[in-house]
C-alpha positions in Angstrom: 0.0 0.0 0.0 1.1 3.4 -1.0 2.2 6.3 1.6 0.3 8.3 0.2 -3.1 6.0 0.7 -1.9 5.3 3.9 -1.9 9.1 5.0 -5.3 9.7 3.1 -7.1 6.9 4.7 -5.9 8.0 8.2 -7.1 11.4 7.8 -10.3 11.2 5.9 -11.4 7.9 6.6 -10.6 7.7 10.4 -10.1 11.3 10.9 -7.2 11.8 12.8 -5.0 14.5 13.2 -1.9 15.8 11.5 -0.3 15.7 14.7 -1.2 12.0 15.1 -0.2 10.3 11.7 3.0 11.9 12.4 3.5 9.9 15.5 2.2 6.7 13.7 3.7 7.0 10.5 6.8 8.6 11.7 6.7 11.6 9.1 7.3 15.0 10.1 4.1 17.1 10.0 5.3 19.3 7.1 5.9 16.0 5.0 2.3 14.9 5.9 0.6 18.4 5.5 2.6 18.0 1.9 1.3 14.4 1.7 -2.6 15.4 2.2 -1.9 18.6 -0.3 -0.9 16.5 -3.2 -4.3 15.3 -3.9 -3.9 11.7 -5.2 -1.1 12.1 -6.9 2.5 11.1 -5.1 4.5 13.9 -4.4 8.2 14.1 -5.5 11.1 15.1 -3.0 14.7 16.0 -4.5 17.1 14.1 -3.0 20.1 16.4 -2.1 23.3 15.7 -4.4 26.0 14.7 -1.7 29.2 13.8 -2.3 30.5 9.7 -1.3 34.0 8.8 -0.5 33.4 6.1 -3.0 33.5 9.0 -5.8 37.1 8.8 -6.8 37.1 5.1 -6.8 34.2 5.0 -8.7 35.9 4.4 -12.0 38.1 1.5 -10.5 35.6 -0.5 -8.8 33.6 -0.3 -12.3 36.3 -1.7 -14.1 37.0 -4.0 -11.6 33.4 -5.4 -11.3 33.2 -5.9 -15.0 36.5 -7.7 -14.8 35.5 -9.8 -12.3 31.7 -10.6 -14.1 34.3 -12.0 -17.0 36.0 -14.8 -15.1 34.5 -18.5 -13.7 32.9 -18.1 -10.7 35.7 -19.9 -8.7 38.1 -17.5 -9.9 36.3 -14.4 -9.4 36.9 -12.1 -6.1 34.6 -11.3 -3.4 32.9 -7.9 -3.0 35.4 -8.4 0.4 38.4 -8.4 -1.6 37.4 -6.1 -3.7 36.7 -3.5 -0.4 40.3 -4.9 0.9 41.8 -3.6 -2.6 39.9 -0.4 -2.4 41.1 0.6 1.2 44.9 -0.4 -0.1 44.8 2.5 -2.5 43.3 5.0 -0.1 39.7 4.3 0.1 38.5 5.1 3.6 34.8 4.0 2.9 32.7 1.0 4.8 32.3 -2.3 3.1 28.7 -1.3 3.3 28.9 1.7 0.5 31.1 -0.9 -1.9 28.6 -3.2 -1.5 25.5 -0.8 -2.6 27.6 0.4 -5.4 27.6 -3.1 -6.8 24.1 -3.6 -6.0 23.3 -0.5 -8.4 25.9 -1.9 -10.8 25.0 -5.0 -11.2 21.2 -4.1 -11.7 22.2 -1.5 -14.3 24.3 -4.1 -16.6 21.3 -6.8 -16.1 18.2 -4.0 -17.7 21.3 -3.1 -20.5 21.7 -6.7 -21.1 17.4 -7.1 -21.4 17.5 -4.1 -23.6 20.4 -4.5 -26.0 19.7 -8.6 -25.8 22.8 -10.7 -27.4 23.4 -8.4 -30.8 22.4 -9.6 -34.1 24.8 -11.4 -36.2 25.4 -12.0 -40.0 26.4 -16.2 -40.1 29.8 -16.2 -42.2 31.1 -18.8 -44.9 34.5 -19.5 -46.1 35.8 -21.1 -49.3 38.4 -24.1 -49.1 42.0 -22.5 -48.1 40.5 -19.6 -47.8 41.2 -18.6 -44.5 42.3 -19.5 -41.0 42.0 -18.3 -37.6 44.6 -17.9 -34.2 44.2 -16.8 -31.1 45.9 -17.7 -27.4 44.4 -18.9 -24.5 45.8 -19.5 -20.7 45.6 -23.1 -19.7 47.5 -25.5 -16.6 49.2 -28.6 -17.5 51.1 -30.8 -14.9 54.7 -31.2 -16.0 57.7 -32.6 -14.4 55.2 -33.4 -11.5 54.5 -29.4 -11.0 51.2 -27.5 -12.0 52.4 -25.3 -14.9 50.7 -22.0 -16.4 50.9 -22.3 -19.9 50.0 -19.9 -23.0 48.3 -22.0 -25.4 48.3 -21.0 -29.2 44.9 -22.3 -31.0 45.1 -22.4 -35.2 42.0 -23.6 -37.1 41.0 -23.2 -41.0 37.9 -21.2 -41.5 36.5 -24.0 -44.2 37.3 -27.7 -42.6 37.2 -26.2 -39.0 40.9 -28.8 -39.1 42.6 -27.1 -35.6 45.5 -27.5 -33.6 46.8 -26.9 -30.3 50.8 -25.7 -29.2 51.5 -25.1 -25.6 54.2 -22.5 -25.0 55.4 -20.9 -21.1 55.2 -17.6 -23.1 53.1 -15.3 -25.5 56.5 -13.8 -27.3 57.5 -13.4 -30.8 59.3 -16.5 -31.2 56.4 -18.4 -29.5 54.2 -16.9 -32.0 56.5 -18.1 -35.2 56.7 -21.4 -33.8 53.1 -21.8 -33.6 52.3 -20.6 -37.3 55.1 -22.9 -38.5 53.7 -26.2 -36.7 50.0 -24.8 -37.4 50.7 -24.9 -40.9 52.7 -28.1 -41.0 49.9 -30.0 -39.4 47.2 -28.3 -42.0 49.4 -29.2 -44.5 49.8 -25.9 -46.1 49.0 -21.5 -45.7 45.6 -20.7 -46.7 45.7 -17.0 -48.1 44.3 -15.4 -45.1 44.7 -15.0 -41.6 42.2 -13.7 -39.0 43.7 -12.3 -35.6 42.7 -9.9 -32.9 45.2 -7.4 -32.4 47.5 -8.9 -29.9 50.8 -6.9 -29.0 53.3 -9.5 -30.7 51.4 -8.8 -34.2 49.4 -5.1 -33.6 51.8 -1.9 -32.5 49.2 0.7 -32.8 45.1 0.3 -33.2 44.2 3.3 -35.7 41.2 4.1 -37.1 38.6 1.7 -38.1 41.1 -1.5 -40.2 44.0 0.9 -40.2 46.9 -1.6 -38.1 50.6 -0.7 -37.6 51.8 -4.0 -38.0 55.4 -4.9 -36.1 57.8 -5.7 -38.6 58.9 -8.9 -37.4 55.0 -10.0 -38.2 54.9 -8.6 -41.8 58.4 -10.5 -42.2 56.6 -13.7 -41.4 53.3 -13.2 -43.3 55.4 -12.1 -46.4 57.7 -15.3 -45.7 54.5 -17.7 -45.9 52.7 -15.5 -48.2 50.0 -14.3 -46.7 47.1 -11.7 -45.9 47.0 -11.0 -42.2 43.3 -9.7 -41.1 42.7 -8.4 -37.8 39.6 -7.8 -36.2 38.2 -4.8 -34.6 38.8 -4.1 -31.1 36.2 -6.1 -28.3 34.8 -7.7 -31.4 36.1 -10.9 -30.8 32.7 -13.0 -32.6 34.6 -11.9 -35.7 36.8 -15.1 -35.4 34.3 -17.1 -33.7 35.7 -20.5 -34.7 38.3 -19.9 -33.1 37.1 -18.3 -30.3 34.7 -21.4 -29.8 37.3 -24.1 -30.4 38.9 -22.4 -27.5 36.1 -23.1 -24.9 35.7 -26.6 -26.6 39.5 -27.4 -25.9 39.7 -27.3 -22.0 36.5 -30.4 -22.1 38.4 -32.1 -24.7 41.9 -31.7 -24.3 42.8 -30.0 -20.8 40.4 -31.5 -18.0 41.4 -35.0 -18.5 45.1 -34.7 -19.7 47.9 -36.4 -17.6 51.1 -36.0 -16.3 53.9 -34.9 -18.7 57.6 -34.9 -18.3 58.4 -31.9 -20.0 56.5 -29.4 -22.5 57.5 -31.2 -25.6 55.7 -34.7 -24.4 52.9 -32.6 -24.0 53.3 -30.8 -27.3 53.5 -34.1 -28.6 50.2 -35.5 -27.2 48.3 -32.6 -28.0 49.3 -33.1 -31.8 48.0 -36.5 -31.7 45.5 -36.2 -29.6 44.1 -33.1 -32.6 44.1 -35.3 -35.3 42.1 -38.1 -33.4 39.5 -35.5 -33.0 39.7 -34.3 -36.2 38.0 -38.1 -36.7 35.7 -38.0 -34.1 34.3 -34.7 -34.3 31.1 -33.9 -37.2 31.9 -30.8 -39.5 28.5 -29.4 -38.6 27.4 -27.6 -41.7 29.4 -30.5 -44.6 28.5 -33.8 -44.5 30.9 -36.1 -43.0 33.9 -35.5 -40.5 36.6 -32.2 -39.9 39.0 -34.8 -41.0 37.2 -35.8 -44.6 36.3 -31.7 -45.2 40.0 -30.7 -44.5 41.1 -33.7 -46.8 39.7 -32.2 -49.7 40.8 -29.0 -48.6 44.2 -29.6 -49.0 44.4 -29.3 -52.9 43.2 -25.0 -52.3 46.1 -25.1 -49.5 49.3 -23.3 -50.5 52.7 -25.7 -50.3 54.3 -25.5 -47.2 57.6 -23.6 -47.8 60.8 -24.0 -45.4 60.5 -22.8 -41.9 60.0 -19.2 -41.3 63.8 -17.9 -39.0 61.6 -16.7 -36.7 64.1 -15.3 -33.7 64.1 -12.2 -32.1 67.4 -10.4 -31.9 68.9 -8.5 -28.9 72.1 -6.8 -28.6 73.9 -8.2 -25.4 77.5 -7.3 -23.8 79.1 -9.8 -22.4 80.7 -9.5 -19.1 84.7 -9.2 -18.4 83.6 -13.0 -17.0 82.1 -14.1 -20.3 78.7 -14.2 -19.4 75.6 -12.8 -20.6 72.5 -12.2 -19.0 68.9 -12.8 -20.6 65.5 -13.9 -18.3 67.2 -13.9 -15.2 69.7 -16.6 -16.1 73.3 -16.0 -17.0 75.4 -18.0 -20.2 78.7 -18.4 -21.1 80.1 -17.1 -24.1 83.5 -17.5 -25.9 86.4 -15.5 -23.9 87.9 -14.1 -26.9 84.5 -11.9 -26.8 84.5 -10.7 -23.4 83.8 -6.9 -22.5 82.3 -7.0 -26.4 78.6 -6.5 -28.1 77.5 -9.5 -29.5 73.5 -10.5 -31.2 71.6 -13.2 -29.0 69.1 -14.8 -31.5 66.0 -16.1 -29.1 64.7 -19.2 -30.6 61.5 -20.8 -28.3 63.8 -24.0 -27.1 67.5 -22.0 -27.8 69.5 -19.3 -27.6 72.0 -18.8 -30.5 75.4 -16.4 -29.8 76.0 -14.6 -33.0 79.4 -12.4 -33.5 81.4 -10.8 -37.0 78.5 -12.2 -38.6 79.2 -15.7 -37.9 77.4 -18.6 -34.9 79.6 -18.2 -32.0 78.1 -20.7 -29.9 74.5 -22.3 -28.6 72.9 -23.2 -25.4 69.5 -24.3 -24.8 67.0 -22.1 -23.3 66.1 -22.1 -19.8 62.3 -20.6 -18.5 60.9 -20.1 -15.5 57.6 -18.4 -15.0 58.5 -17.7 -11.4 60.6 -16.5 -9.3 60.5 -19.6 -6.8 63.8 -20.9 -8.8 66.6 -19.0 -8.0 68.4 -17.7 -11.2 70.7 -20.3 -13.4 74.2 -19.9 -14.7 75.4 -22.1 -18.1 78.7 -23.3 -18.2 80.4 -24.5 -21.0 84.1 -25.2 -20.1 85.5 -24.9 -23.5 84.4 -20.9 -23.6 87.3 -20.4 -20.9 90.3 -22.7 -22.4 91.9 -19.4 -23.9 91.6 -17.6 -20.2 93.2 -20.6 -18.2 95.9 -20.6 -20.8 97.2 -17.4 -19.7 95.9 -18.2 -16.0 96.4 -21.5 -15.5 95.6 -20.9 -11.3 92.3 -20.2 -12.3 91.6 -24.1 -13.0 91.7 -25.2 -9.5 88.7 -23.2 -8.1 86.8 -22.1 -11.9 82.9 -22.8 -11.0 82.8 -23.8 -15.5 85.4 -26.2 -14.9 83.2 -28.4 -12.3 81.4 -29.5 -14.9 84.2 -31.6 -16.9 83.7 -34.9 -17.8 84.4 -37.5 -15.1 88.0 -38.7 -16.7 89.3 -35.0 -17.2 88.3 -34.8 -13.1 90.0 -37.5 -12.2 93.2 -36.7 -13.9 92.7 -32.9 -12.8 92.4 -34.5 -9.5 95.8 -36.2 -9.5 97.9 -33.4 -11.8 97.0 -30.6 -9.3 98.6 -32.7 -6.4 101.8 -31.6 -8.6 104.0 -29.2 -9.2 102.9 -27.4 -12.4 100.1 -30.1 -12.6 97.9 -27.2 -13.2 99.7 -26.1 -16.3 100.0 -29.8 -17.7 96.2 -30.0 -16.7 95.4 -26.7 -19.0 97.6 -27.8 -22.1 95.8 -31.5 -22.2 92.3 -29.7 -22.0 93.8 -27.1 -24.9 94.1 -30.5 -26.9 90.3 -29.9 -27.8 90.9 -27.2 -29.7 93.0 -29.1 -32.6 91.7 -32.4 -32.1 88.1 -34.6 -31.4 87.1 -33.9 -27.7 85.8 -37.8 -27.7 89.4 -39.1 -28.7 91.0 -36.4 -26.4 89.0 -38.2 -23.8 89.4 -41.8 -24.6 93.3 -40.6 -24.5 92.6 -39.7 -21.0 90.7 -42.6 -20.0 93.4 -44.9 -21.1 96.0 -42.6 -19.1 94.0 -43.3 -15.9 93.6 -46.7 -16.7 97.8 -47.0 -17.2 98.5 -45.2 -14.2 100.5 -42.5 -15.9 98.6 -39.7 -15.5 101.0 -37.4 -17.5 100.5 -34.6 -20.1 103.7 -36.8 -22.3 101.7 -39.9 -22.1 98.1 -38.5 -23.2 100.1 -36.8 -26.4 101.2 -40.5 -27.0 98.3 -42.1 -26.6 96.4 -39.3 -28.9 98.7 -39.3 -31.8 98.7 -43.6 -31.5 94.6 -43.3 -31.3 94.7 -40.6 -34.2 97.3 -42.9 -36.5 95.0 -46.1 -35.5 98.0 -48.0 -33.8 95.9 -48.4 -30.6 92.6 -50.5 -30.5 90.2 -49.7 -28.3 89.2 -46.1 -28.6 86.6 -44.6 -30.8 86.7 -44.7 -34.8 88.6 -41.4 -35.8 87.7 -40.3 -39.4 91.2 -38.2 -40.9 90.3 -34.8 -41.8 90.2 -34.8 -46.0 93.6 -32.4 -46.0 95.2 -34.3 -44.1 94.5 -37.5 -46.3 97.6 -38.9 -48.5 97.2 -38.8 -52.2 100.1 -41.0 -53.0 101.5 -43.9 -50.4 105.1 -43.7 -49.6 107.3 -46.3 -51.0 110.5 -47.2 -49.6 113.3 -46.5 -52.9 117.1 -47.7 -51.7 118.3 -46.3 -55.4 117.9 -42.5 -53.7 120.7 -43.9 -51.1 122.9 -45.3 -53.5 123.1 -42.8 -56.5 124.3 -40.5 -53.0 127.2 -43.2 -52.0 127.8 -42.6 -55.9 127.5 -39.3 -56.0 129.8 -38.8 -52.9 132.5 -41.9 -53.7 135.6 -39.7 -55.2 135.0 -36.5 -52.7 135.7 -35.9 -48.9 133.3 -37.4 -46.0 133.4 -38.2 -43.0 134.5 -41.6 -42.0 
């Protein structure tokens, strides 16, 4: 029942006073007097404007509650935690106010979803090779017995709907190359299209309407494979709906019952597999028959596969007077005669490739670690500091690289350094790698130990005898092609005896 019938019944039906359906109604008399005036229609009071200390955080928590409305319900925060975060920037508010601002939020975004509805849509169609889609999604795997966050790259041809999945530990350039290269190996060939949203490692700047500044390294790429990147307009992500869809269909098919993994490449592996078997088991929807017998007949308006995109990304590095360099935390070894220099690190997804003077200087694979739980890594590699130890031989006793020799070079390091000058024999047996094969450098070793002369007189020995083939038991050498004889000596005593001739009626000595 309205107020209003409520203060019009008391006064003309049971005729009290003004002063009375004040008490009972708690009104003030003025608001009843104003009441009774009105006639039958209720009267409007203006609600004075008052400024809330929610006002400047207003904006935030908006953003934040439509963030929020995004995520699963497991993973969303509390209008608690929300208040918490609030206060940490300088809210001084009660949880009460953040809690009526949602209220009034939430109730607004419900009438504009009634209103608006869920848009209208034209349906699209694509021609064989015509097109395909990619986009990345954030997924958990369990690898190496640890719950891993991975970035998951998702590649699917518009026609045949033929997809697959690639799990990377990050969303980078190089991750981004890898994917298109394995994408397209699987589909067995580039369609003449490709359909993105405009994700930093292919976008720089959004302009106006279609207008893109692509990043370079993209465009290199697209040229490479030869074809059209199309990217789709910003929060308008129904524009490469396959794509998005095969997305939410993955995490049911692939990701909630997946096992245990080793490593990422395992997993790489299985999720290959595991593609084409759906690829089987999965009905095209608008063709007759399978994804697998649509994309079969695809393949003849598919462009050849050509040879792997190079797709690195290039920093300059210097490397340090101790002949490291530093990338993701981690630290790698680099050759001493480039120490205190510039050098180009090429960053592969699974390497890292040292590139000086326009020529490979060295490799090591590539260590990741999405948190900071691991304490950072340094890479030997003992052969980077055989010109340093050369000129300091002291150095070998206590050099962290050189801890991780093979066993027989640390057993015969072992016994040299209980010598005088053992340190210096130790350095010139290890410089033996440089001009010969480190394996027969190290069988030489192994049959040292196994002698008992551990000297630096009696490796050479054993080496040149292993490199000439006079001792058995050591690897196959193979002789470098210069060094190989054309012609066989031949033993010729005429040569001695036209001398004796030669020499018969002069002086010699006797």
């Amino acid at each position: 029942m309205g107020l209003l019938n409520v203060i019009r019944r008391m006064a003309l039906r049971d005729e009290l006073s003004i002063r009375e359906i004040s008490r009972r109604t708690g009104l003030s008399r003025n608001t009843v007097t104003k009441h009774l005036a009105s006639g039958t229609i209720e009267p409007k009071f203006a609600t004075p404007v008052r400024p809330s200390k929610l006002d400047p955080f207003a904006g935030k928590l908006s953003a934040w509650l439509k963030t929020e409305a995004g995520k699963p319900r497991k993973q969303r925060r509390n209008l608690k935690q929300l208040h918490t975060d609030l206060v940490a920037l300088g809210f001084t508010g009660s949880y009460g106010r953040v809690a009526a601002f949602a209220r009034v939020w939430r109730a607004q975004r419900q009438f504009e979803q009634q209103t608006t509805g869920r848009g209208t849509f034209v349906p699209l169609a694509f021609r064989p090779g015509e097109a395909f889609q990619f986009d990345w999604s954030e997924d958990y795997a369990i690898l190496g017995g640890e719950r891993t966050k991975l970035q998951v790259a998702h590649i699917k041809l518009s026609h045949s709907r033929a997809f697959l999945v690639r799990a990377y530990l990050l969303q980078t350039h190089e991750m981004l190359f890898d994917a298109h290269w394995h994408g397209f190996r699987v589909l067995g060939g580039v369609p003449a299209r490709g359909i993105y949203d405009n994700m930093k490692t292919a976008v720089d700047r959004v302009g106006r309407g279609k207008e893109r500044q692509v990043n370079m390294r993209f465009l290199a790429m697209t040229n490479h494979y030869v074809y059209e990147a199309e990217f789709c307009n910003p929060a308008a992500g129904w524009e490469k709906g396959q794509v998005e869809k095969n997305v939410q269909d993955a995490r049911p098919r692939l990701w909630q019952p997946m096992p245990d993994f080793p490593d990422l490449a395992t997993l790489n592996i299985w999720l290959e597999l595991r593609c084409l078997e759906l690829w089987s088991e999965i009905p095209h929807g608008t063709l007759a028959g399978m994804i697998a017998d649509v994309w079969a007949a695809e393949q003849a308006a598919l462009m050849p596969l050509p040879v792997a995109f190079d797709g690195f990304v290039e920093q300059s590095k210097r490397v340090s007077p101790t002949c490291l360099i530093n990338f993701e935390r981690h630290r790698y070894s680099v050759p001493a005669s480039f120490a205190n220099r510039r050098i180009s690190l090429r960053i592969y997804p699974e390497r890292l490739v040292v590139v000086a003077e326009g020529q490979i200087v060295c490799e090591h694979t590539r260590f990741i670690e999405r948190t900071h739980k691991h304490p950072p890594r340094t890479i030997y590699d003992w052969r980077h500091y055989l010109a340093v130890i050369q000129r300091k031989p002291g150095a070998l006793r206590n050099g962290a690289p050189f801890s991780e020799l093979p066993p027989a070079f640390r057993q015969l390091q072992d016994q040299l350094l209980r010598r005088p000058g053992g340190d210096r024999e130790m350095v010139d047996i290890l410089a033996l790698v440089l001009q010969h094969d480190e394996q027969a450098v190290l069988t030489a070793v192994e049959l040292a130990l196994v002698e008992g002369v551990a000297t630096k007189t009696h490796v050479l020995n054993l080496l040149h005898r292993l490199v000439d083939g006079k001792t058995t038991g050591g690897p196959e050498l193979d002789t470098p092609q210069a060094l190989t004889l054309r012609r066989e000596p031949k033993a010729n005593v005429e040569r001695y005896d036209g001398l004796r001739n030669h020499l018969a009626g002069g002086r010699h000595a006797s």
